[in-house]
VOGU-3710 file (C-alpha; in Angstrom, 3 decimals, decimal comma):
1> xxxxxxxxxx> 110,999/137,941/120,632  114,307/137,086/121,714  113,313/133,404/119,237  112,158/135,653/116,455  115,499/137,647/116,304  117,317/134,545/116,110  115,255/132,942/113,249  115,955/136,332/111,387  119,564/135,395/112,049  119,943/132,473/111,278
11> xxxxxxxxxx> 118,027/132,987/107,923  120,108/135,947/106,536  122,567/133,578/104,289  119,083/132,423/102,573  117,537/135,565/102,579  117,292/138,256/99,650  119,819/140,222/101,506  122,451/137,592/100,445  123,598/139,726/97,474  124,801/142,264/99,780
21> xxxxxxxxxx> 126,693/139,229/101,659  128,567/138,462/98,517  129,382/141,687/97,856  130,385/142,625/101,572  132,507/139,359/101,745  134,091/140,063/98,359  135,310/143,831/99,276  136,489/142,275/102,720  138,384/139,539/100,850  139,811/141,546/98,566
31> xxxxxxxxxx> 141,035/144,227/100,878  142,716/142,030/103,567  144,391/140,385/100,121  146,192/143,182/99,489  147,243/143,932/102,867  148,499/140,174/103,247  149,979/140,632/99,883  151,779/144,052/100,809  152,989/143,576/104,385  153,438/139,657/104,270
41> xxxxxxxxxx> 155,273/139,309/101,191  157,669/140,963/98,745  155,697/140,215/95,552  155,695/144,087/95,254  159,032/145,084/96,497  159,949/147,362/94,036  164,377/147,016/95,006  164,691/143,394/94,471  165,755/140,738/96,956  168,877/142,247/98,039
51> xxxxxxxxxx> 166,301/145,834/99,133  164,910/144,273/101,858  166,115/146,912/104,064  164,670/149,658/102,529  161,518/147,380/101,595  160,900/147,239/105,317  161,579/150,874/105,955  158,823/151,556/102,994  156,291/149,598/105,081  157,358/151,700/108,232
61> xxxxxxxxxx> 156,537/155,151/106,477  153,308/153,020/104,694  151,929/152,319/107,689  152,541/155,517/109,238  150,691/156,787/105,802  147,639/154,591/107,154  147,893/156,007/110,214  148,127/160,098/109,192  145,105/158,949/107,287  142,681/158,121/110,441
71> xxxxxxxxxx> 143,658/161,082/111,657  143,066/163,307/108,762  139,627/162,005/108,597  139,179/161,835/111,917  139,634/165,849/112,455  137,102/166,609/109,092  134,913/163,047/109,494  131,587/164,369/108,165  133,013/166,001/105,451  135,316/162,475/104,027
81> xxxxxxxxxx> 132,493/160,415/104,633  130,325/162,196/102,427  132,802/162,372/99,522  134,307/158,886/99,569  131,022/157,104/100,502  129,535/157,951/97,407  130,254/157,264/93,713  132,875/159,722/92,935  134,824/159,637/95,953  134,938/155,229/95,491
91> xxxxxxxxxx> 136,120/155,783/91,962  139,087/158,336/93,303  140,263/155,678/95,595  139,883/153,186/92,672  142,564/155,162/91,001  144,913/155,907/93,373  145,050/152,806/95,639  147,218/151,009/93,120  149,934/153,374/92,585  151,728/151,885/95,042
101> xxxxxxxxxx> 152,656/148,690/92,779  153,704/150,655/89,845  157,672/151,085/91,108  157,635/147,185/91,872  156,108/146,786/87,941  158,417/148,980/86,908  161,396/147,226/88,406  159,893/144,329/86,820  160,595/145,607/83,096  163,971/146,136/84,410
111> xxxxxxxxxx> 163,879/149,903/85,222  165,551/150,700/88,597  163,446/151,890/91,271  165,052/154,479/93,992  163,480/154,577/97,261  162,965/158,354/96,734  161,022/157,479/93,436  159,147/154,394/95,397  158,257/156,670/98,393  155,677/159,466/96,711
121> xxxxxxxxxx> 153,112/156,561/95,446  153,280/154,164/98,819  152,386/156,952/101,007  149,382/158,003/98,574  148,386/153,939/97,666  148,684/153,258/101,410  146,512/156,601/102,619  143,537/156,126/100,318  143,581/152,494/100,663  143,140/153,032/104,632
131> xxxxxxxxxx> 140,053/154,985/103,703  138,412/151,856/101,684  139,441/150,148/104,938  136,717/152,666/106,434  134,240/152,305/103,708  133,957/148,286/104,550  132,925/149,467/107,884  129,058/149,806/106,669  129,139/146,296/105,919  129,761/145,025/109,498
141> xxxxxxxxxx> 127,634/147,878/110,947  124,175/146,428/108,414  125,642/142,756/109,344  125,105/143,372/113,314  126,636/140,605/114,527  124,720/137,682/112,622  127,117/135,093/110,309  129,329/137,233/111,612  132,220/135,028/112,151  131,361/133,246/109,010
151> xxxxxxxxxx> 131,960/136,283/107,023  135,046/137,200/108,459  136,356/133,760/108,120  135,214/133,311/104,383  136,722/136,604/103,516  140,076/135,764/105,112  140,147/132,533/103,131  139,567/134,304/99,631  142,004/136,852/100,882  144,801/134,061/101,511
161> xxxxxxxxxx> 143,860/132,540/97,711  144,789/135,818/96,429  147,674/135,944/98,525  148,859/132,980/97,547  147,644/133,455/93,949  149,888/136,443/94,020  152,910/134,574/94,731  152,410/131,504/92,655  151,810/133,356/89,349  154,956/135,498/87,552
171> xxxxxxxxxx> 156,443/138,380/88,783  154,450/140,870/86,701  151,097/138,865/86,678  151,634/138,827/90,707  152,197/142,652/90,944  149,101/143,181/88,814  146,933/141,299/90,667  147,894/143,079/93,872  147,035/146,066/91,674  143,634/144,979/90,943
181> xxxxxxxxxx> 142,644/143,989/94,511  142,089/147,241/96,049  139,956/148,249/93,037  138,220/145,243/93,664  136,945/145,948/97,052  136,364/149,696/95,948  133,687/148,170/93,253  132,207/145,628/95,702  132,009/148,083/98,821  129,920/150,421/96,407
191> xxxxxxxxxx> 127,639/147,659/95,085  127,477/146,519/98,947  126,179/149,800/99,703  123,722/150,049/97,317  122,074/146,591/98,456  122,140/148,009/101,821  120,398/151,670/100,962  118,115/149,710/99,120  117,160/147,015/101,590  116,658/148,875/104,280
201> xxxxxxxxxx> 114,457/151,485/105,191  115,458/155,272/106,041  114,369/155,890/109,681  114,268/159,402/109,821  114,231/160,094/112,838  117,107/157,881/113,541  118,788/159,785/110,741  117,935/163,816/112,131  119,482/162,597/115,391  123,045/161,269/113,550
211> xxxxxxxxxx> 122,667/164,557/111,754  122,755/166,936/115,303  125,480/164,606/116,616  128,323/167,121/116,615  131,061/165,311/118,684  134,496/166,389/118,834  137,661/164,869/117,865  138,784/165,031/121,618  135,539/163,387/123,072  135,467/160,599/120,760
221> xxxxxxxxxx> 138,829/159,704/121,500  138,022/160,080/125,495  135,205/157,456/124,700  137,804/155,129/123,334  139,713/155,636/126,301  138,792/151,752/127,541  139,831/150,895/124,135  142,864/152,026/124,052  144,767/150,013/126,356  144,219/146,541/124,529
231> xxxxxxxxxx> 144,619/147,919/120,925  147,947/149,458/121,828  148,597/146,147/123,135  147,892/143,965/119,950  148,190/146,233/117,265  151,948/147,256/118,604  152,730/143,753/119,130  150,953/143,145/115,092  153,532/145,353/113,857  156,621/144,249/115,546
241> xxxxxxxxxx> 155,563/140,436/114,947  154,963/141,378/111,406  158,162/142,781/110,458  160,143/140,055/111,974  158,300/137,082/110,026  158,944/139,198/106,772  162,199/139,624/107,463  163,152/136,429/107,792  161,022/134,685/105,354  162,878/137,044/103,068
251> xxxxxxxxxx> 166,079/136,127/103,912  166,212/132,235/104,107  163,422/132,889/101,063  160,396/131,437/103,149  157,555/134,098/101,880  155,521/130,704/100,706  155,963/129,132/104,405  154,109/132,374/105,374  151,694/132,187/102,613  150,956/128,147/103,244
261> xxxxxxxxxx> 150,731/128,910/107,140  148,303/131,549/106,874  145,897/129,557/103,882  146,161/126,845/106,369  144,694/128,724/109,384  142,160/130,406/107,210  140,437/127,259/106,255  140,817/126,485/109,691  138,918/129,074/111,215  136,242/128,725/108,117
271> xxxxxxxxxx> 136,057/124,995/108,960  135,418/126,050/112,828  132,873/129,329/111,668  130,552/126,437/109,553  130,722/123,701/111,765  129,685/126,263/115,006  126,285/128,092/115,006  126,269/130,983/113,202  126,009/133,461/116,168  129,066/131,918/117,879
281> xxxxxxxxxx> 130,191/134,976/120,352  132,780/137,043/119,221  134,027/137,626/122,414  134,760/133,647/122,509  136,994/134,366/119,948  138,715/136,886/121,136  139,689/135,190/124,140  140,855/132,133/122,560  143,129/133,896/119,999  145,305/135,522/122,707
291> xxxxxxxxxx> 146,228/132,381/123,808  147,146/131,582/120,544  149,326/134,483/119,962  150,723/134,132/123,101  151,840/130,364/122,241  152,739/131,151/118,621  154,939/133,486/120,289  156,964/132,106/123,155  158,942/129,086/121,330  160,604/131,623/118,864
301> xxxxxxxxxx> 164,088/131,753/120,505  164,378/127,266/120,467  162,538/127,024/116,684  164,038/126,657/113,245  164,065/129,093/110,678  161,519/127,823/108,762  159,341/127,038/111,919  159,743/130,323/113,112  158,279/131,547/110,124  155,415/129,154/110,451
311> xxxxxxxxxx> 154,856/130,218/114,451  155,246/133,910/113,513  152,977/133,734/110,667  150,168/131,771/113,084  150,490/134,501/115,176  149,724/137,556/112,311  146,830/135,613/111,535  145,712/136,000/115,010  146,100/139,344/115,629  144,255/140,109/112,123
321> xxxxxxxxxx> 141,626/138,208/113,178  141,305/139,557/116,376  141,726/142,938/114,648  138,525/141,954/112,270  136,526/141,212/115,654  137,566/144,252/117,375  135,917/145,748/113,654  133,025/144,544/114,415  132,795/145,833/118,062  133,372/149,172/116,846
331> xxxxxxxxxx> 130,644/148,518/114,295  127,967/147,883/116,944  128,929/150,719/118,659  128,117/152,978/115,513  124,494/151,361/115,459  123,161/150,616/118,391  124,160/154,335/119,187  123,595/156,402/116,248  127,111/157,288/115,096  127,778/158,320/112,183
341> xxxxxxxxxx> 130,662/155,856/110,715  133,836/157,526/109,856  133,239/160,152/113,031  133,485/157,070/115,030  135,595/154,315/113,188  137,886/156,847/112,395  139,160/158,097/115,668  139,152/153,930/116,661  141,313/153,776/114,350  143,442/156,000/114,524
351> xxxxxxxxxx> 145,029/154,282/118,041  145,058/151,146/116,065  147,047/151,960/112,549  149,004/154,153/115,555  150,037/151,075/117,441  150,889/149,029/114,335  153,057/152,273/112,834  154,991/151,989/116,182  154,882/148,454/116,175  156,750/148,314/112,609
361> xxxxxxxxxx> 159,070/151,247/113,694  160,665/149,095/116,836  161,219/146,309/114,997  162,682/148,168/112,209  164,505/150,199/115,157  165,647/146,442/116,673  167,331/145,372/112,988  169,297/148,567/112,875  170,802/148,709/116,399  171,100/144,989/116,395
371> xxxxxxxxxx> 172,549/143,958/113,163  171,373/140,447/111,322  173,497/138,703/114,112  171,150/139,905/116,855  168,159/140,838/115,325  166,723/137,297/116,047  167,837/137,554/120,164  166,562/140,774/120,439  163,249/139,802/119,041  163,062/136,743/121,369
381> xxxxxxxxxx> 163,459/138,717/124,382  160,310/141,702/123,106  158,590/138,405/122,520  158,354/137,587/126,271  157,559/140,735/126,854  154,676/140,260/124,215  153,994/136,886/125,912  153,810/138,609/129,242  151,396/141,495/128,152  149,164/139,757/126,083
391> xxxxxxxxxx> 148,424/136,804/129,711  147,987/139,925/131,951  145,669/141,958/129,722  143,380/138,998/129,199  143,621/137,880/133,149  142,781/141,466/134,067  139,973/141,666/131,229  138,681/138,252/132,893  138,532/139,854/136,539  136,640/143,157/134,970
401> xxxxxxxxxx> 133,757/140,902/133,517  133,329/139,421/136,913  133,432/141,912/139,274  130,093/143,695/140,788  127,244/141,906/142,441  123,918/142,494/143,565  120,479/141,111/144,521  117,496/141,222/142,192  114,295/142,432/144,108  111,678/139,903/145,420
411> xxxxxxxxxx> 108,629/139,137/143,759  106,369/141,303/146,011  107,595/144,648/144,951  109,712/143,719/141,544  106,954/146,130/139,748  107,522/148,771/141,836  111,742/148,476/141,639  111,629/148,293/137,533  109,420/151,234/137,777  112,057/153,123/140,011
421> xxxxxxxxxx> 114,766/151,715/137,735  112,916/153,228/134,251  112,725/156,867/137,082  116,284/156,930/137,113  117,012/156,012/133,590  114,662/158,249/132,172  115,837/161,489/134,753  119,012/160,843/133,194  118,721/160,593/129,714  119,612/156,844/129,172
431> xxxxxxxxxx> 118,956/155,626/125,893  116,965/152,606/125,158  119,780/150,161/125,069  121,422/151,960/127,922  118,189/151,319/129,917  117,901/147,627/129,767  121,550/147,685/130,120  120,989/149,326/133,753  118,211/147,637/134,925  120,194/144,187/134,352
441> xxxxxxxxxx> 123,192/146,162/135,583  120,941/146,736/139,302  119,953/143,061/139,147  123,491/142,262/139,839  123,997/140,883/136,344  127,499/140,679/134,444  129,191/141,247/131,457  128,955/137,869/129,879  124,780/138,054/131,324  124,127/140,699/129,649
451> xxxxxxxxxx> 125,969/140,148/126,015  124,056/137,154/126,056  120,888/138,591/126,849  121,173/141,321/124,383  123,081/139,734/121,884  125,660/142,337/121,510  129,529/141,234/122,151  130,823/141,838/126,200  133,236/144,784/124,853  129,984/146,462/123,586
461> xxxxxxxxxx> 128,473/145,673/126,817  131,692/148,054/128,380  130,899/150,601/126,154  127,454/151,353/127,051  128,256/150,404/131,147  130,981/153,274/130,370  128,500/155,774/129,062  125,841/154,732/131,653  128,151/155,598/134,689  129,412/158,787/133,213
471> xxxxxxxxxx> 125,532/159,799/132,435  125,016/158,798/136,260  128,312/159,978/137,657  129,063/157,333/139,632  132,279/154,502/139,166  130,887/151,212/139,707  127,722/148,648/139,868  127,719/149,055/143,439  126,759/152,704/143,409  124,238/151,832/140,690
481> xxxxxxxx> 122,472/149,379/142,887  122,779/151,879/145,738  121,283/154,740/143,216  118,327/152,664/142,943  117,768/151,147/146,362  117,777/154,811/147,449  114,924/155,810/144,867  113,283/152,717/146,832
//
């Protein structure tokens, strides 16, 4: 079986399902293109190069528009899902996701731009386009897990081509192609969808279940609680790393250093995603971008301008692809347990566009105390600190994924235990996945065991242990074992 699955796997790229693979990559591409293009460059910075300043404070308040947005449809989820999952509610966003480049194309035909005038359309571009951000979440959830680090890495290399496109072409020409690119992954995300409703067939029952699940705002954020800590982590560290390498590409004029650096590690991690097998583990990944962050991040204070810009930009390439993986984590969780998408992604995300709003607002906090003189020592002191968090989170994630151990029953009476194991599960309401989860979890197996077993990523593997031992009401693997030994 376990063979079968991974034929079907490997296969999908050749498969008739590919046209929802092009159209999946395409709205991926094409979203993460305009977010490159608007909070990695000033191609639509409507005040000009000496408006930096209040460029930067635009992206604060745009990001905490992103933010106000998970929230919002985190507290009505049902109710924005079923509106801007279907055809009206995709061509809304179409038509309000760009108004955030008018005042920069405006300021191109020589009109001058106030930051009052500037500040109505970011908040509105940036809110709606953090619901298409939402919308591309179907895609990873009907992708589940296979080519899945292909996908994300093709999509991040079309995303730095428009990037770059962006900055290469004119001034106008570059703010209307930023323009187009949300629209873009409105049209493919819809087409995407279509493919996928069409491809795959409607389990009802699966469907009546999603359709009781009444969770609260409060509990799904409790769930998330193991989540948290990590995301804060990152996605605070994103945002302060991000408005630092802006800033200074902008003023030694370096916003093609970041462009180059980030095209660069995009066909990078493309080169690595074809070369690898397909289902290369996520959680691989994720373990060897930390690192990467961490190293991108601790020469700052001893590097040039321009290689600071290169280190810094290394690093937001990172974090967004770490970001993209963490995407797809969330994505299992919605189907392997019935959620319904923007219940769950949405109250995910609403710690993460937190942490990057907060992340944005320190280092914009850290250029107005500080002053240009010591904006640059200021940052390379929070980037220890980065340094420092980023080494003990993953040590301390390392030590989780090994603790717990255990002895699998002889052969004489192995029947007997499974069929004491399947009494337990079944008194308490485990579902299926949750099941084999505990009877590998009460042969002593791991993290890293089990994601391999099942393949389903190791911070998947957390979420169902955490669900498991709240279902139970016990606190660790020990008790588990001891649960079941007792049944014996």
């Amino acid at each position: 079986m376990a063979v079968a699955a991974n034929n079907d796997q490997q296969q999908m790229l050749l498969s008739r399902s590919g046209a929802t693979l092009i159209a999946g990559v395409l709205s991926l591409a094409a979203y993460w293109g305009w977010i490159f293009s608007t909070y990695s460059s000033t191609v639509i910075n409507p005040f000009g190069s000496d408006g930096i300043t209040a460029y930067l404070a635009l992206l604060v308040i745009a990001a905490g528009s992103s933010a106000l947005c998970m929230f919002v449809t985190a507290l009505a989820p049902d109710r924005m899902e079923s509106f801007f999952r279907g055809t009206g509610g995709t061509v809304l966003l179409a038509v309000l996701s760009p108004i955030g480049c008018i005042p920069a194309f405006l300021s191109r035909l020589g009109v001058d731009v106030t930051f009052a005038q500037a500040l109505v359309p970011w908040i509105v571009s940036t809110f709606v386009s953090s619901l298409i951000f939402l919308k591309t979440g179907a895609f990873f959830v009907w992708l589940k897990r296979a080519k899945l680090s292909r996908c994300i890495a093709l999509s991040f290399l079309l995303a730095a081509m428009f990037y770059v496109l962006s900055l290469l072409l004119s001034a106008i020409v570059g703010v209307l192609l930023v323009m187009v690119l949300p629209v873009v992954s409105c049209i493919c995300t819809l087409v995407a969808d279509r493919y996928m409703a069409g491809a795959q067939p409607v389990d009802k029952g699966t469907r009546a279940a999603v359709e009781r699940r009444k969770e609260s705002l409060g509990s799904r954020i409790a769930e998330l609680r193991h989540f948290a800590p990590l995301t804060l982590i990152y996605t605070i560290s994103f945002g302060i790393v991000s408005h630092v390498v802006l800033y200074l590409a902008s003023v030694h004029d370096l916003i093609i250093v970041i462009a180059v650096s980030i095209l660069v590690s995009s066909v990078f991690a493309a080169v690595c995603s074809f070369v690898f097998k397909a289902n290369f583990e996520a959680e691989r990944i994720r373990r060897l971008l930390l690192p990467l962050i961490a190293v991108a991040l601790l020469p700052f204070p001893y590097l040039s301008p321009v290689m600071k810009v290169v280190f810094l930009s290394v690093a937001v390439f990172g974090f967004t692809c770490f970001d993209a993986i963490g995407w797809g984590d969330l994505a299992d969780e919605v189907r392997d347990r019935g959620l319904k998408l923007f219940g769950y992604l949405s109250a995910a995300s609403t710690i993460n566009f937190a942490g990057i709003f907060v992340g944005w607002g320190i280092g914009y906090l850290l250029f107005s105390l500080l002053g240009e003189g010591g904006y640059e020592t200021g940052f390379g002191i929070v980037s220890i600190v980065l340094v420092i968090l980023l080494i003990l989170n993953l040590v301390m994630d390392s030590i989780g994924e090994t603790e717990g151990g255990g002895v699998a029953k002889t052969t004489e009476f192995r029947d007997t235990w499974k069929e004491r194991c399947m009494s337990v599960a079944q008194s308490h309401k485990l579902t299926k996945q949750e099941e084999r989860i505990f009877i590998m979890l009460a042969r002593g197996r791991n993290y890293k065991h089990i994601s391999d077993e099942l393949y389903i990523s190791v911070h998947t593997v957390k979420t169902h242990i955490y669900h498991i031992y709240k279902k139970l009401d016990i606190h660790s693997q020990q008790e588990l074992i001891d649960m079941v030994e007792i049944e014996l």
